[in-house]
KOLMILO-64488 format. One line per field, with one value per residue (C-alpha): residue number from 1; residue in three letters; chain; y, z, x. Coordinates in nm, 3 decimals. Example, Ala and Ser with C-alpha at 12.3 -4.5 7.8 and 13.67 -1.06 7.14 Angstrom:
REM residues 2
pos	1, 2
code	ALA, SER
unit	A, A
v	-0.450, -0.106
w	0.780, 0.714
u	1.230, 1.367
//
This chain:
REM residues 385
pos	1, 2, 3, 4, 5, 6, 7, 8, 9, 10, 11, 12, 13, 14, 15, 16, 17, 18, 19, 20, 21, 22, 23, 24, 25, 26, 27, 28, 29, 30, 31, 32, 33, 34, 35, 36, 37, 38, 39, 40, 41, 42, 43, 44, 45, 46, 47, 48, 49, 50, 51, 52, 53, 54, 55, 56, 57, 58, 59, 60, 61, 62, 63, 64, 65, 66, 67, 68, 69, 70, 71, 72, 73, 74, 75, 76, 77, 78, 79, 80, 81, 82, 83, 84, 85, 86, 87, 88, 89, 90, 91, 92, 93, 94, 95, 96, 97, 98, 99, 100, 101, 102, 103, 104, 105, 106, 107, 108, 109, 110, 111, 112, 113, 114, 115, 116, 117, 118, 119, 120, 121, 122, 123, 124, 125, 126, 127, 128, 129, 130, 131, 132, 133, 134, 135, 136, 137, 138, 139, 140, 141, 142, 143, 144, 145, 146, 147, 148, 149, 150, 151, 152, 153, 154, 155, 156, 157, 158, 159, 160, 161, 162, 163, 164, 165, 166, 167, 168, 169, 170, 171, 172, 173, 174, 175, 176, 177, 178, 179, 180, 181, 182, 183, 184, 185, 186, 187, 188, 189, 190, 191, 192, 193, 194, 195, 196, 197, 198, 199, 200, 201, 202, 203, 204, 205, 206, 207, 208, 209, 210, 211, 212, 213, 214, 215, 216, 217, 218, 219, 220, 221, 222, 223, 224, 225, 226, 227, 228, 229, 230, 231, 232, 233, 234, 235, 236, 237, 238, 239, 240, 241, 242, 243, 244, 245, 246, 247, 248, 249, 250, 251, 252, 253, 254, 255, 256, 257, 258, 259, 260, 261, 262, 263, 264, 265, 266, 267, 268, 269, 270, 271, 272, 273, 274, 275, 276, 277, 278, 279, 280, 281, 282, 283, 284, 285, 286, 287, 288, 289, 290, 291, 292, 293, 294, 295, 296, 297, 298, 299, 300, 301, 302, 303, 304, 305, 306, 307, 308, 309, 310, 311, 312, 313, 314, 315, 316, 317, 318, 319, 320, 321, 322, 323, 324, 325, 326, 327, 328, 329, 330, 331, 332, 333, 334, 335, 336, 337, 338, 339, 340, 341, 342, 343, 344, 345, 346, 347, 348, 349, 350, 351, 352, 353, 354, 355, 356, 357, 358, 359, 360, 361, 362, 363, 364, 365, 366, 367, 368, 369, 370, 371, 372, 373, 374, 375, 376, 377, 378, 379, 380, 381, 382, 383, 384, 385
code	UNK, UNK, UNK, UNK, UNK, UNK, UNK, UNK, UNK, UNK, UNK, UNK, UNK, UNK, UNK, UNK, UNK, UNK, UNK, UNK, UNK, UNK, UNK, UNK, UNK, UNK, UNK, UNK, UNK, UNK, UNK, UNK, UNK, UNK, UNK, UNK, UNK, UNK, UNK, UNK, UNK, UNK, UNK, UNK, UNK, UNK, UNK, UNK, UNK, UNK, UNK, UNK, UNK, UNK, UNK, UNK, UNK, UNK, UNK, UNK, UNK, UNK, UNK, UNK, UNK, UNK, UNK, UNK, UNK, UNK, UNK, UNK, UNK, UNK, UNK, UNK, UNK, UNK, UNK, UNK, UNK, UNK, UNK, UNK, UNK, UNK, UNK, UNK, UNK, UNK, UNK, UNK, UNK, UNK, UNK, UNK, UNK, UNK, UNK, UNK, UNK, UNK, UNK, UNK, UNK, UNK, UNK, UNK, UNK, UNK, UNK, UNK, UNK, UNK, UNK, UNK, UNK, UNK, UNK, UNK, UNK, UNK, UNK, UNK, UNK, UNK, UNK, UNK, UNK, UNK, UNK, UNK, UNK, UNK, UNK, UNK, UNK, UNK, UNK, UNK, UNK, UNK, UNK, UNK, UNK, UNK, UNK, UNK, UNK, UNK, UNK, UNK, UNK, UNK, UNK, UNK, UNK, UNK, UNK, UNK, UNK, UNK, UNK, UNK, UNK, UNK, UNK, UNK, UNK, UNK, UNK, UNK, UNK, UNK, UNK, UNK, UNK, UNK, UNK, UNK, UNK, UNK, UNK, UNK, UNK, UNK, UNK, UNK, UNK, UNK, UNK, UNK, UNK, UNK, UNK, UNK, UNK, UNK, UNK, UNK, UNK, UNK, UNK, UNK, UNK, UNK, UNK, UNK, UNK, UNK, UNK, UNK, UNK, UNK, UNK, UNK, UNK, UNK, UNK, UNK, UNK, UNK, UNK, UNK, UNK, UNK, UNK, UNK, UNK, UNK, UNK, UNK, UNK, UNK, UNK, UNK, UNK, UNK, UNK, UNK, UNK, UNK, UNK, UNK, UNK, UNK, UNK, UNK, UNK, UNK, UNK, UNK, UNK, UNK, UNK, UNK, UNK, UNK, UNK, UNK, UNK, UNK, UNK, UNK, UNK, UNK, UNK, UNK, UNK, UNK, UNK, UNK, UNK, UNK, UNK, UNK, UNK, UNK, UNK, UNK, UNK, UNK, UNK, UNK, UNK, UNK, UNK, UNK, UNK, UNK, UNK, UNK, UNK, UNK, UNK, UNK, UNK, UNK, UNK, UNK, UNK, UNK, UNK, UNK, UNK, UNK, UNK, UNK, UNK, UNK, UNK, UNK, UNK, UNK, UNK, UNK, UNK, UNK, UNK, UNK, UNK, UNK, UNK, UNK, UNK, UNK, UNK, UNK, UNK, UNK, UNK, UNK, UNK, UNK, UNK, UNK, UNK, UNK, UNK, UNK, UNK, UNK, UNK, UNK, UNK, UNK, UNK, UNK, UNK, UNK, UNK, UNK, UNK, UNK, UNK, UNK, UNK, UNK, UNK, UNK, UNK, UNK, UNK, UNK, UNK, UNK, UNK, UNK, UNK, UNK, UNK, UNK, UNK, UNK, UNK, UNK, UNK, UNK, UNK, UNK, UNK, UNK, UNK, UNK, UNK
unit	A, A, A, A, A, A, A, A, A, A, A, A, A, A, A, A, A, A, A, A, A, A, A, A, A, A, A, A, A, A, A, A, A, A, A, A, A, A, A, A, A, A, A, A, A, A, A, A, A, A, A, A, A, A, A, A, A, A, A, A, A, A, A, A, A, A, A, A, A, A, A, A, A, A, A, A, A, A, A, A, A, A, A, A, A, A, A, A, A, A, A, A, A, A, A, A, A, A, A, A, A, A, A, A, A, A, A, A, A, A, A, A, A, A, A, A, A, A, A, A, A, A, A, A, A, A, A, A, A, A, A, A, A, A, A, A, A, A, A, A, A, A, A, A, A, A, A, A, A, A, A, A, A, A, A, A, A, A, A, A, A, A, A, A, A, A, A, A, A, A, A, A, A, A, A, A, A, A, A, A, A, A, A, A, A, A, A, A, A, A, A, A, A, A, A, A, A, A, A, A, A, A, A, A, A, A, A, A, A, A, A, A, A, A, A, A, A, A, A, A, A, A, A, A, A, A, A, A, A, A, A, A, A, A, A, A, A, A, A, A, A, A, A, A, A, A, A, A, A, A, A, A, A, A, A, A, A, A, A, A, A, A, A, A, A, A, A, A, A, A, A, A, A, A, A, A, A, A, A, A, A, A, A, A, A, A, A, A, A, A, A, A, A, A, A, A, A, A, A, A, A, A, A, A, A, A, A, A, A, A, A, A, A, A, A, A, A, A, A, A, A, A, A, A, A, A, A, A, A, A, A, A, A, A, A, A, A, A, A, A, A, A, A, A, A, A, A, A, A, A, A, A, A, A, A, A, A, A, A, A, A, A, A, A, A, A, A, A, A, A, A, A, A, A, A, A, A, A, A, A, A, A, A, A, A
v	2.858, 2.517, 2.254, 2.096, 1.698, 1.456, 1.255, 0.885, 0.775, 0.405, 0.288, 0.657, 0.549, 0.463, 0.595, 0.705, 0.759, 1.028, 1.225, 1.237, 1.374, 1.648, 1.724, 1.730, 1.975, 2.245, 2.212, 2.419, 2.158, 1.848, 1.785, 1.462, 1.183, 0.931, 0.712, 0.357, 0.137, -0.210, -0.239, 0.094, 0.208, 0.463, 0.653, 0.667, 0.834, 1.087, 1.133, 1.113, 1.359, 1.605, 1.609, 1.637, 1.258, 1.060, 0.765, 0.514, 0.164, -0.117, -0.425, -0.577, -0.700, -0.700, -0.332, -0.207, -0.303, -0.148, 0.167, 0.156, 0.178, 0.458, 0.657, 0.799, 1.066, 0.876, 0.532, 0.266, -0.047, -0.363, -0.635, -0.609, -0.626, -0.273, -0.107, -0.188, -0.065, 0.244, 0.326, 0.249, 0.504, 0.757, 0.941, 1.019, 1.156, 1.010, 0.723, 0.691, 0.321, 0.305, -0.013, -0.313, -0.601, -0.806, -0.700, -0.376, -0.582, -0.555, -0.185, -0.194, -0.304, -0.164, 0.185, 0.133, -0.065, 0.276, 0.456, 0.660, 0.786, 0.591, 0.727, 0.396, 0.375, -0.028, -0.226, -0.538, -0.404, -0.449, -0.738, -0.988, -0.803, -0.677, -0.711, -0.762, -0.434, -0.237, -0.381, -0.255, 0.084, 0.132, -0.024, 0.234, 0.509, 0.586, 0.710, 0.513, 0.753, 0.596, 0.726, 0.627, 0.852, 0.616, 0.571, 0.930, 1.015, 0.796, 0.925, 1.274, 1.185, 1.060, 1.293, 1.454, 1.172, 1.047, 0.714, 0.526, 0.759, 0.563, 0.285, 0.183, 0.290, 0.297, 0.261, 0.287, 0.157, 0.305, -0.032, -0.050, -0.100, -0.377, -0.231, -0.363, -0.667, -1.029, -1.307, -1.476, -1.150, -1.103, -1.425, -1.363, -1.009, -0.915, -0.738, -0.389, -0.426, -0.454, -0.213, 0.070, 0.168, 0.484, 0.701, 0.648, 0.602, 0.330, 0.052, -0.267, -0.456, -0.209, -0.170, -0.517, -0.559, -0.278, -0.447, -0.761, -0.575, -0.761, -0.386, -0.331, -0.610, -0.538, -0.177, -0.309, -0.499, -0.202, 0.014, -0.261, -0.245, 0.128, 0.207, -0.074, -0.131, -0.474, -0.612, -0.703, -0.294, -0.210, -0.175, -0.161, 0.029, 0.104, 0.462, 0.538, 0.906, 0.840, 1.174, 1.057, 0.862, 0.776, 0.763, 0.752, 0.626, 0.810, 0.615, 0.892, 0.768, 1.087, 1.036, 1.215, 1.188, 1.305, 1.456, 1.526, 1.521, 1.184, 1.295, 1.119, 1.450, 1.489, 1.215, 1.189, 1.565, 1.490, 1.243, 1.367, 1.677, 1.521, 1.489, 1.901, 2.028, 2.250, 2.448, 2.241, 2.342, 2.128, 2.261, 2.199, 2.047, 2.190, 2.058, 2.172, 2.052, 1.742, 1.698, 1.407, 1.152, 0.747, 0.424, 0.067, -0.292, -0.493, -0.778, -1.076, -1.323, -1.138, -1.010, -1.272, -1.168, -0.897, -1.224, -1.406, -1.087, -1.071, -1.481, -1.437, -1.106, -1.305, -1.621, -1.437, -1.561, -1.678, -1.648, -1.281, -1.357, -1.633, -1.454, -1.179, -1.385, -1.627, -1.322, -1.164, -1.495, -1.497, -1.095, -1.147, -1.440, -1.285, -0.993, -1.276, -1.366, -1.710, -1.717, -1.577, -1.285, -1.548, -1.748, -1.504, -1.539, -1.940, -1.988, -1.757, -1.966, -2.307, -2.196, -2.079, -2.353, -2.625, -2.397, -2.283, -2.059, -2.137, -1.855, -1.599, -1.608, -1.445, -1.236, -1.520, -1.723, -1.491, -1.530, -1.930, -1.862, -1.672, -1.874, -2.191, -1.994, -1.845, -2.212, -2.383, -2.029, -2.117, -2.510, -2.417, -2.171, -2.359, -2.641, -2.342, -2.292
w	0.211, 0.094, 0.299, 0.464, 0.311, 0.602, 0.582, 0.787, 0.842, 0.892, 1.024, 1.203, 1.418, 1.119, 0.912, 0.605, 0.918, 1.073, 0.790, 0.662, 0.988, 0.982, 0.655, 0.751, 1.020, 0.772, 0.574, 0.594, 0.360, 0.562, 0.861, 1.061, 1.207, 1.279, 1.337, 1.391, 1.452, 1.494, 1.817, 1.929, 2.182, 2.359, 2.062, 1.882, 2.177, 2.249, 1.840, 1.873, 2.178, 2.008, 1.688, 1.852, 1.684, 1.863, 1.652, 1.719, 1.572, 1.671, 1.466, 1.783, 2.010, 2.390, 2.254, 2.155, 2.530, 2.660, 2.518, 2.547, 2.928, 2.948, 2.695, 2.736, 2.501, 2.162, 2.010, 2.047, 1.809, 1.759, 1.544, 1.177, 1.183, 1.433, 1.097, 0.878, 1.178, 1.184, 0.783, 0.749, 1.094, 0.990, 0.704, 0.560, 0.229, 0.203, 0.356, 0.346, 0.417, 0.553, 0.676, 0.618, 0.473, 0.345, 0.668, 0.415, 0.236, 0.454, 0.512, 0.151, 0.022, 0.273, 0.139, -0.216, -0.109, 0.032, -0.246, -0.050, -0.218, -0.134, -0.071, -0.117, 0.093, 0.108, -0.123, -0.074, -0.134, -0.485, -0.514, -0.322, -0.473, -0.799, -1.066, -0.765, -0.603, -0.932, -1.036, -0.718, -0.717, -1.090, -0.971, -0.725, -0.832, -0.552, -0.695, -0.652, -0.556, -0.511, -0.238, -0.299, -0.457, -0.806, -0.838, -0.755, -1.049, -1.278, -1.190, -1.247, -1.601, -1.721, -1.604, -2.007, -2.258, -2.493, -2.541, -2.716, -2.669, -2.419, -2.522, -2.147, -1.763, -1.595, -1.208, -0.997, -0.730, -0.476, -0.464, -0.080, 0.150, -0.055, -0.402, -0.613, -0.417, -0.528, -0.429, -0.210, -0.049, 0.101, 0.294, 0.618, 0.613, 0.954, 1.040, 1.143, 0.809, 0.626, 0.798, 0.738, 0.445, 0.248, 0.126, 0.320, 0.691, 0.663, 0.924, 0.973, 0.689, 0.477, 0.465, 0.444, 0.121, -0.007, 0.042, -0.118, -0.399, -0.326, -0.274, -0.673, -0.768, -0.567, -0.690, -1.054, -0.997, -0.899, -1.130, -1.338, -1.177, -1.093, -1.486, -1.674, -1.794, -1.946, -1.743, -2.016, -2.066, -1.697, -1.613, -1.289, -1.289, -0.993, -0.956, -0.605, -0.603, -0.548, -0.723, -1.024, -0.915, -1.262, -1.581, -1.893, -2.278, -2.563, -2.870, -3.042, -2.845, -2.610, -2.214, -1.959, -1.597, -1.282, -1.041, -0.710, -0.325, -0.158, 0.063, 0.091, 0.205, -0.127, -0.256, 0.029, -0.013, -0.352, -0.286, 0.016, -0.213, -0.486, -0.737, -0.636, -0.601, -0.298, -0.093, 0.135, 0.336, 0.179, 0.006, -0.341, -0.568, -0.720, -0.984, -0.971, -0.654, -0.797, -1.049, -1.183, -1.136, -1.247, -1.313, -1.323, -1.457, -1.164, -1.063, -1.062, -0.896, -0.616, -0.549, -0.670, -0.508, -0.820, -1.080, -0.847, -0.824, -1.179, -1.249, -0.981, -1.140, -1.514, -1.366, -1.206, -1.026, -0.642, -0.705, -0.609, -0.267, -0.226, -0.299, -0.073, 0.204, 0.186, 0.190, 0.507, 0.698, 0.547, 0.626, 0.997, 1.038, 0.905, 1.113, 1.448, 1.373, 1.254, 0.877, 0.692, 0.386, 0.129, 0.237, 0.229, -0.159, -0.099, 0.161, -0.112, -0.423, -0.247, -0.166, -0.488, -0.610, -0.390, -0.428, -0.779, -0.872, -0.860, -1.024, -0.815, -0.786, -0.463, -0.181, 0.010, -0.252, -0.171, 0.188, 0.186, -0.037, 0.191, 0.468, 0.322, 0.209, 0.554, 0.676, 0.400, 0.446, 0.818, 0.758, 0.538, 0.750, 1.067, 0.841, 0.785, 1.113
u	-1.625, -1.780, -1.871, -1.577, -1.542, -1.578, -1.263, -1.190, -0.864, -0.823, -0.433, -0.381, -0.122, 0.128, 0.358, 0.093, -0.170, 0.000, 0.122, -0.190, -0.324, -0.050, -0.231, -0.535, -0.460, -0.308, -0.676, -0.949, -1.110, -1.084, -1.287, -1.170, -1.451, -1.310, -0.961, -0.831, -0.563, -0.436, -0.353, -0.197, -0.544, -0.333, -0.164, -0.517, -0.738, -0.461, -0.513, -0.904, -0.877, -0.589, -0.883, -1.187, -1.329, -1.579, -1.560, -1.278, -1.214, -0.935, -0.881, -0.760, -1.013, -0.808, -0.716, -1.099, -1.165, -0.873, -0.979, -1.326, -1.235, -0.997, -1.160, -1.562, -1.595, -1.767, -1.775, -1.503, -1.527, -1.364, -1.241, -1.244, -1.618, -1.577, -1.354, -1.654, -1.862, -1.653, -1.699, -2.059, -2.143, -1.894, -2.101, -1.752, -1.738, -1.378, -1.233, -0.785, -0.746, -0.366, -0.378, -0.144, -0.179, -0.474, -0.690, -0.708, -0.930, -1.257, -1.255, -1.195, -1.508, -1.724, -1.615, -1.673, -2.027, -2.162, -2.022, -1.753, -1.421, -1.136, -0.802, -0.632, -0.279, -0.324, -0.185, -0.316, -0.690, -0.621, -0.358, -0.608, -0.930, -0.790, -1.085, -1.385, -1.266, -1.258, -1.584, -1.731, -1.659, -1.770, -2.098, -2.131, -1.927, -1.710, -1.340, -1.009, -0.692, -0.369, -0.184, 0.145, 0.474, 0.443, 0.118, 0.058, 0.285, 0.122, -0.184, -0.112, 0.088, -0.220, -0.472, -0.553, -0.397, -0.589, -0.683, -0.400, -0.116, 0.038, 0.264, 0.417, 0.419, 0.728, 0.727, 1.051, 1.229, 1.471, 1.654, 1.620, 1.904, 2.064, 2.054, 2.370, 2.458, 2.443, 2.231, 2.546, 2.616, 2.240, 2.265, 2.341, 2.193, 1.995, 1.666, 1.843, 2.002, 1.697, 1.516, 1.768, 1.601, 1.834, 1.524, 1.186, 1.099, 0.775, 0.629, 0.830, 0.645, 0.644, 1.042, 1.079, 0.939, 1.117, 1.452, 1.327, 1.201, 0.850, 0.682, 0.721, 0.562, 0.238, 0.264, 0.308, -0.054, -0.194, -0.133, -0.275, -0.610, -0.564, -0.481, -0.589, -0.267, -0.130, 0.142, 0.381, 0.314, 0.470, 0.808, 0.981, 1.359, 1.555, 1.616, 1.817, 1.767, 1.365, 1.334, 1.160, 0.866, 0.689, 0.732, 0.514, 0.599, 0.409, 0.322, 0.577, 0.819, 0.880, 0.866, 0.693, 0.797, 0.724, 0.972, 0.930, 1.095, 1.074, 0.785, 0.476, 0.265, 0.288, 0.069, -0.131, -0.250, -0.311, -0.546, -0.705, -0.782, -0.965, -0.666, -0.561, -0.255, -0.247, 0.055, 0.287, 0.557, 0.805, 1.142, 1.128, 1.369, 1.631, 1.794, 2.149, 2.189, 2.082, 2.321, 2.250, 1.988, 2.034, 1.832, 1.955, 1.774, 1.647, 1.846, 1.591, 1.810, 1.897, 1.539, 1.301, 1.008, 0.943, 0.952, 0.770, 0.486, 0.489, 0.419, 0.134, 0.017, 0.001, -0.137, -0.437, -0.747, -0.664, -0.245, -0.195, -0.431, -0.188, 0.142, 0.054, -0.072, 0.271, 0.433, 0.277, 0.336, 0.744, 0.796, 0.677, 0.869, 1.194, 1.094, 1.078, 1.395, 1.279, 1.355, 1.648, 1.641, 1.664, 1.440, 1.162, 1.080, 1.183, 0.834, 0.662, 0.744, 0.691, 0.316, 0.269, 0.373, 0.187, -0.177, -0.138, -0.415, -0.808, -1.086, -1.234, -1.585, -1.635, -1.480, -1.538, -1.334, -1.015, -1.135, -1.059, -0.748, -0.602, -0.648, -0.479, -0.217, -0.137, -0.189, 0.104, 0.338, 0.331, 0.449, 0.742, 0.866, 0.825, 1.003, 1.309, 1.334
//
C-alpha cells in the first residue's frame, strides 16, 4: 500500500468535523494528526484520544488552558495564532478547514503559505480573501477542493470540459425552512423556526443563513473564485428535493447535472481523496422512488440577503469582507434573541451601505475591514434592539 496522506482537521467538533472523521476512520488512505475546535476542549481530547493525535489546537484561549490541564498526551495550542501553530507543526499533507466564519481566514492562508492541499469546508476563506487566497495557492501550488454538496458537483461536472464549452453554472438551493412564504409572513418567525431546517442537519450559523438564503450568495462567490466564473454567469434556483446539487450549461445548449443523496460524506470523501470517488455506505438514489424532482426562481424580496451577496460580490474589493462580517454580527444576534428575521439583511445592508467598498491591498487590509464592519453591525443592531 502507498504511503498513508497525513490529513488535519481544523473545526472537528462540528457538523462537517465529525463526518469527516467518520470518514477518515473507514480509510486506509488517511492517517489523522491533528484536530481543533472553537471552544469545545472536552469533545476534542476524547476525539484526539479515540484517534490516537497528539496535536491539539483551540481558538479559544480559557479552553486551550482548560485542556492543556486535563489532557498530557501531545501538544495543546491556543488562540488563532495556536491554529496557525497547529498547521505549520502538523507536516500534514492535507489540511480540511471546517471552521466558521471569517476566523477560517487565518488557518486559511497559513495552509496555502506552506503549500499544503486544502480541503476547503469554510466559506468565508474565500468571500473575505477571494482573489488574495487564490493568488496564494497558485504561487505555491497547493490545490483548492470545495467541500460542499454544490460545489462538489460543480467540481466534478467540470473535471474534462474544454475551455469554452461552458456557457453558465447553476448552483441550488433547498429553500430552507421558509421556502414559498412572503416577506410579511417571515416577520415574527422565531429561532426554533429557523433552525428546523427540512433537508440538512448543520451548526447554528450555518442553518441560519440557509433560511435567509444568505448561504447561496457566499457559495455563488465561491464558485467564482473556485471556477473562475463571471457572476452575471451564475445562477442560484431553489430546488427542495436537494437531490440535484449542480448544474452545468453547454455552449450547445444541453445541461449536465449532478445528482446525488443529501449527504455531505459524499463531498467530503471526495475531497479528502484527492477528487476520487471511493465506496460509502450510503443507500443510493433511486429514481422511481423519486418521482419527480422541481426547481423554483428565488424570491428576492423575501430573502434579500442573496441580492445583497450578489451587489457585494459585483462591487468587489473590501465589500464581501464587510457583508460577511455584518452578517456574522446580525446571525448571532438573531440567534441571542436580540434582532428579528427581517432584520438580519436590514443590519447587513445599512453597513454596506455606510462602509461601501475600499481596494484590497493586503490581508491586513481585510483585517481592518472586518473589524469596522463588526464594530458598525454591532451599533445598528444594538440600535434594533
Amino acid at each position: 500500500m502507498s504511503e498513508r496522506k497525513r490529513l488535519l482537521i481544523l473545526g472537528s467538533t462540528g457538523s462537517i468535523g465529525t463526518q469527516a472523521l467518520d470518514v477518515c476512520a473507514r480509510s486506509e488512505e488517511l492517517e489523522l494528526v491533528g484536530l481543533s475546535a472553537e471552544r469545545s476542549w472536552e469533545a476534542l481530547i476524547e476525539q484526539a484520544r479515540a484517534y490516537d493525535v497528539e496535536r491539539i489546537a483551540l481558538a479559544d484561549q480559557d479552553a486551550a488552558a482548560r485542556a492543556a490541564e486535563g489532557w498530557t498526551q501531545g501538544r495543546v495550542f491556543g488562540g488563532p495564532e495556536g491554529l496557525v501553530r497547529l498547521v505549520v507543526e502538523s507536516r500534514a499533507d492535507l489540511v480540511l478547514n471546517a471552521l466558521v466564519g471569517s476566523a477560517g481566514l487565518g488557518p486559511t492562508v497559513a495552509t496555502l503559505g506552506e503549500g499544503i492541499d486544502l480541503a476547503l469546508a469554510n466559506k468565508e476563506s474565500l468571500v473575505v480573501g477571494g482573489e488574495l487566497v487564490t493568488a496564494l495557492a497558485e504561487a505555491t501550488g497547493a490545490r483548492i477542493v470545495p467541500v460542499d454538496s454544490e460545489h462538489t458537483a460543480l467540481h466534478q461536472l467540470l473535471a474534462g470540459q474544454p475551455p469554452g464549452a461552458v456557457e453558465r453554472l447553476t448552483i441550488t438551493a433547498s429553500g430552507g425552512p421558509f421556502r414559498g412564504r412572503s416577506r410579511e409572513q417571515l416577520q415574527e418567525v422565531t429561532v426554533e423556526q429557523a433552525l428546523a431546517h427540512p433537508t440538512w442537519a448543520m451548526g447554528g450559523k450555518i442553518t441560519i443563513d440557509s433560511a435567509t438564503l444568505m448561504n447561496k450568495g457566499l457559495e455563488v462567490m465561491e464558485a467564482h473564485h473556485l471556477f473562475g466564473t463571471p457572476y452575471e454567469r451564475i445562477d442560484v434556483v431553489v430546488h427542495p428535493q436537494s437531490l440535484v446539487h449542480g448544474v452545468l450549461q453547454l455552449a450547445d445548449g444541453a445541461m449536465l447535472a449532478h445528482l446525488g443523496p443529501p449527504d455531505m460524506r459524499i463531498a467530503i470523501s471526495y475531497a479528502l481523496h484527492g477528487g476520487e470517488s471511493v465506496p460509502l455506505p450510503i443507500r443510493p438514489l433511486d429514481l422511481a422512488e423519486v418521482g419527480s424532482l422541481t426547481f423554483e426562481p428565488v424570491d428576492l424580496e423575501a430573502f434579500p440577503c442573496l441580492r445583497l451577496a450578489r451587489e457585494a460580490a459585483k462591487a468587489g474589493g473590501t465589500a464581501p469582507c464587510v457583508l460577511n462580517a455584518a452578517n456574522e454580527i446580525a446571525v448571532h444576534a438573531f440567534l441571542q434573541g436580540r434582532l428579528r428575521f427581517l432584520e438580519i439583511p436590514a443590519v447587513i445592508e445599512q453597513t454596506l451601505s455606510e462602509l461601501g467598498s475600499e481596494p484590497v491591498i493586503s490581508f491586513e487590509s481585510l483585517y481592518e475591514a472586518d473589524r469596522q464592519a463588526r464594530e458598525l453591525a454591532g451599533q445598528s443592531v444594538a440600535a434594533l434592539s
